[in-house]
Backbone as CSV, one residue per row, in Angstrom:
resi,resn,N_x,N_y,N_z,CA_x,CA_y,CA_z,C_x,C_y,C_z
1,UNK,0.847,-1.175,0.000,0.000,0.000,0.000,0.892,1.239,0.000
2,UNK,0.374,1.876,-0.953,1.060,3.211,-1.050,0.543,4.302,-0.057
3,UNK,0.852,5.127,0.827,0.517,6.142,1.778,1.027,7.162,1.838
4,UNK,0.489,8.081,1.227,0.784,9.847,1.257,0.968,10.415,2.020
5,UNK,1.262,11.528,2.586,1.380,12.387,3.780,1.516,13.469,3.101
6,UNK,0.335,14.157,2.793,0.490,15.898,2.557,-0.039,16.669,3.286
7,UNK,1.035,17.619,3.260,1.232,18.843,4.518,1.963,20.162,3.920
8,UNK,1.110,20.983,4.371,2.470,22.769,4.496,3.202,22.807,5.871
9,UNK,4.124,23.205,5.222,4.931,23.805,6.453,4.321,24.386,8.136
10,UNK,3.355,24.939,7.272,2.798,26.329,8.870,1.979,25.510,9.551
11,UNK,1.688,24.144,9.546,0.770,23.721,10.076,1.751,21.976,10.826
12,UNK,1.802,22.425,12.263,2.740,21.597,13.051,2.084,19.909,12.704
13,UNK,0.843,20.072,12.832,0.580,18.847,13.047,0.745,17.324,12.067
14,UNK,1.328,17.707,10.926,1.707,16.900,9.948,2.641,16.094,10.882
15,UNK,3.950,16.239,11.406,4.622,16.042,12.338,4.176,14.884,13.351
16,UNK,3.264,15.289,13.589,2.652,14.082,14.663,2.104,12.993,13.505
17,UNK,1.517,13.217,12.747,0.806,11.941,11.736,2.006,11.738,10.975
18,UNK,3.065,11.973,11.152,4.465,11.489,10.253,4.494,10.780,10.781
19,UNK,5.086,10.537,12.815,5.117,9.864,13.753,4.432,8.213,13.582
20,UNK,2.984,8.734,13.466,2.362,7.715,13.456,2.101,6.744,12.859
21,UNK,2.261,7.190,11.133,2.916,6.486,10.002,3.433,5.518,9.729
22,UNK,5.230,6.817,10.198,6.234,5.539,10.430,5.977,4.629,11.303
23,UNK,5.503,4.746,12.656,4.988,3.850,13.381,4.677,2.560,13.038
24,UNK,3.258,2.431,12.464,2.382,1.947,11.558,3.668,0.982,10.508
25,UNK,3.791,1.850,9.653,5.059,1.197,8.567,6.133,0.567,8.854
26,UNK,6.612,0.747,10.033,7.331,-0.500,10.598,7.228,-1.547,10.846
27,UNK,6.083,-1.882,11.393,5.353,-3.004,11.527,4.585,-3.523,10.183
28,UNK,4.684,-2.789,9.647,4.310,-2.796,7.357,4.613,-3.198,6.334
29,UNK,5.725,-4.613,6.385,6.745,-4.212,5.238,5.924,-3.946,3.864
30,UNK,4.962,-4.023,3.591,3.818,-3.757,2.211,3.222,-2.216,2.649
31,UNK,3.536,-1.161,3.046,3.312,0.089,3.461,4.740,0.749,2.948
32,UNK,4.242,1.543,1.706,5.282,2.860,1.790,4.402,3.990,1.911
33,UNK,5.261,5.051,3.070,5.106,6.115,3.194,5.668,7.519,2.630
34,UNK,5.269,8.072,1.786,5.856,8.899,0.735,5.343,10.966,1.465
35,UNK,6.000,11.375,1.918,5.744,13.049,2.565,5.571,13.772,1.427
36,UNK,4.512,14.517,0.911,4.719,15.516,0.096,4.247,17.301,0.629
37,UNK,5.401,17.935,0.834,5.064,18.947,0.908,4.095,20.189,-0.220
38,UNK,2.909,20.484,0.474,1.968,21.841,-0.626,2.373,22.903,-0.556
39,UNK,2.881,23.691,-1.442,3.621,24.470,-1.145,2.370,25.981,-1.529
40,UNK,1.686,25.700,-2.471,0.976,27.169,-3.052,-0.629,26.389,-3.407
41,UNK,-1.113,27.536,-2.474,-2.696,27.055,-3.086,-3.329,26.542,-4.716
42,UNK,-2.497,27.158,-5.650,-2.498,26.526,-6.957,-2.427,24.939,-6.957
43,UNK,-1.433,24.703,-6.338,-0.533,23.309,-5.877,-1.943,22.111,-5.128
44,UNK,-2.381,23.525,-4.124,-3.467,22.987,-2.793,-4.847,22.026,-3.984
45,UNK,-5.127,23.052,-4.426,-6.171,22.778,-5.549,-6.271,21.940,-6.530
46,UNK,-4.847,21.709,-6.956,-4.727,20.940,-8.007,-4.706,19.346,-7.412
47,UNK,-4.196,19.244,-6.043,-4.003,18.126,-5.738,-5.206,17.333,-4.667
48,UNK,-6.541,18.570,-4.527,-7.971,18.696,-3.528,-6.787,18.462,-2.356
49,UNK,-6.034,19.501,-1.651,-5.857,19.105,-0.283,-6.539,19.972,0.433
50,UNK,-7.291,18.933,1.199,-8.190,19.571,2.335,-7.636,20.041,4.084
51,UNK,-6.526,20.001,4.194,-5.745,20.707,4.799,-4.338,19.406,5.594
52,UNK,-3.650,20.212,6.172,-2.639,19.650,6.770,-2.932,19.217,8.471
53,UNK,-3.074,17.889,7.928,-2.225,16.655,7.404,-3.360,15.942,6.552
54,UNK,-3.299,15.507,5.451,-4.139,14.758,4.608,-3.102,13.419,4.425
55,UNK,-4.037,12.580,4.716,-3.536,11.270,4.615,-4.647,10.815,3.074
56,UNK,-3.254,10.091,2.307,-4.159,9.354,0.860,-3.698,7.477,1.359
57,UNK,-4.448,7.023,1.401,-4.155,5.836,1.232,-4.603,5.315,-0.175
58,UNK,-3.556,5.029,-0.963,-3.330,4.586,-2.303,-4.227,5.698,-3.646
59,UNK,-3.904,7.273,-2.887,-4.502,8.304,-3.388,-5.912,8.481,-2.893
60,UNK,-6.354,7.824,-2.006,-7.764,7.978,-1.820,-7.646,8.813,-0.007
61,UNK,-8.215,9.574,0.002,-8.606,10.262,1.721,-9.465,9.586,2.185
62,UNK,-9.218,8.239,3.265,-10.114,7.827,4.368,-10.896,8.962,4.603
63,UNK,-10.644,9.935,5.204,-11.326,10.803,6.215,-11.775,11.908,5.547
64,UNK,-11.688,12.054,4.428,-12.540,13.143,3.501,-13.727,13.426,3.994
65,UNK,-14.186,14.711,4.265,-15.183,15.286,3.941,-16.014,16.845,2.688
66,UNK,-16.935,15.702,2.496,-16.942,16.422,0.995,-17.606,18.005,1.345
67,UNK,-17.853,18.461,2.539,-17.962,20.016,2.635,-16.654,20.485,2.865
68,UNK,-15.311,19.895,3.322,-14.224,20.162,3.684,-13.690,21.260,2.576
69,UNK,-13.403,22.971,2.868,-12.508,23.880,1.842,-11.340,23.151,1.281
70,UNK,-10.899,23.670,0.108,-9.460,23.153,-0.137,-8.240,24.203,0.365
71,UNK,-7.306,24.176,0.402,-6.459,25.614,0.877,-5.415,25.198,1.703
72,UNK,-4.690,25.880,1.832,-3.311,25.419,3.129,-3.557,26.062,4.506
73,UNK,-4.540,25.037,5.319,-4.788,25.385,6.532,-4.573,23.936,6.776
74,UNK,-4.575,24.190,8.860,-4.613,23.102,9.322,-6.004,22.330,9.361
75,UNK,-5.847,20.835,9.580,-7.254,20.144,9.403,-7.519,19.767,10.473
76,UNK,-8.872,19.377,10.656,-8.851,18.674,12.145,-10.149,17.611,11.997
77,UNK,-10.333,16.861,12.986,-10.156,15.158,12.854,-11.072,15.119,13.805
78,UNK,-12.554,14.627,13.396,-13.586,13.594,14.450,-12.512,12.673,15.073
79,UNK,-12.127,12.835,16.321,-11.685,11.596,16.917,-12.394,11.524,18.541
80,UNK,-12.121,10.278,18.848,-13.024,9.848,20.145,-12.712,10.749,21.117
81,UNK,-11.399,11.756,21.559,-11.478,12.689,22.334,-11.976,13.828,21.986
82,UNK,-12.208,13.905,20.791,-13.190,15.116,20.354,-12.537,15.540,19.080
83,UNK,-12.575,16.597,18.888,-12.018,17.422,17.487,-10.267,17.788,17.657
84,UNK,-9.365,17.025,16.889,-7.809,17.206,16.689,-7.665,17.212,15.647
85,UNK,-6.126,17.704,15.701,-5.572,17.641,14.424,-4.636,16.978,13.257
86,UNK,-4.974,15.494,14.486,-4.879,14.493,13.333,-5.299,13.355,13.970
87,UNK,-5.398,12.125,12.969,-6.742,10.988,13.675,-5.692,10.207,13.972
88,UNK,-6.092,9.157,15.575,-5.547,8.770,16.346,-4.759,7.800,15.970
89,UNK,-3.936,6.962,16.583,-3.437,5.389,15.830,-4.475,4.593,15.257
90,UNK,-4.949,4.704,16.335,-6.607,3.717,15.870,-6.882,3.824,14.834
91,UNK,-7.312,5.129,14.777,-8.098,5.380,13.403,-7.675,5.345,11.845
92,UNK,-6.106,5.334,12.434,-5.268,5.305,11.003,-4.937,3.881,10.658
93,UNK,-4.943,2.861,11.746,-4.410,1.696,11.800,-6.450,1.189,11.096
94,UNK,-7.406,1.501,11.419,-8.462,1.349,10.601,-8.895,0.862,9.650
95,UNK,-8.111,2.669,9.202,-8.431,2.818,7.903,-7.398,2.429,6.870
96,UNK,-6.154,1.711,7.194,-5.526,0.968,6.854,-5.929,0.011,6.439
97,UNK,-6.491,-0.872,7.255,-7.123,-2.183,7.421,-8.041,-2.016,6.288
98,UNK,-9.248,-1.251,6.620,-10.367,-0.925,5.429,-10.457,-0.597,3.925
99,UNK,-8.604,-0.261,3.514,-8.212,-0.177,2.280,-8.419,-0.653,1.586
C-alpha cells in the first residue's frame, strides 16, 4: 500500500501523523510512506488538499469530507477525544485495514 502524507509547512501537526505512520510502517513491510510537501494554493487545488495533514491511502482520503474547503490550513479530525488535528493510531491503523 502506497501512503501519502500531505502537509504545508505552517501547520505543526503533519509532524505528529508522520510519527504515526512511520509507526504503523514498521510493523508494514507492504506500506510505503511517501511526505509531500503543498507548497501554493495553486498546488493545494490541483491536488484537492483539504488541509494539513491529509492522509491518501493509495490516493484515496479515508477521512474526507466532501464540505471540507481546499487551501493550506490546518485540518482537524472527528476523533473519540473530540475534534484534533490528526486521527488517532486507531483510526489510522483502521483505515488501513479498510483499504
Amino acid at each position: 500500500m502506497d501512503i501519502t502524507l500531505l502537509y504545508f509547512d505552517g501547520c505543526p501537526n503533519w509532524k505528529i501523523a508522520d510519527q504515526r505512520l512511520t509507526e504503523i510502517a514498521a510493523r508494514r513491510p507492504d506500506i510505503t510512506v511517501t511526505r509531500r510537501r503543498v507548497e501554493t494554493l495553486e498546488e493545494a487545488e490541483r491536488v484537492g488538499f483539504r488541509g494539513s495533514p491529509s492522509v491518501l491511502l493509495d490516493g484515496v482520503d479515508p477521512f474526507a469530507d466532501g464540505g471540507a474547503g481546499i487551501g493550506l490550513a490546518c485540518r482537524l479530525y472527528a476523533t473519540p477525544g473530540g475534534p484534533a488535528g490528526v486521527p488517532t493510531l486507531d483510526q489510522l491503523r483502521a483505515a488501513i485495514c479498510d483499504a
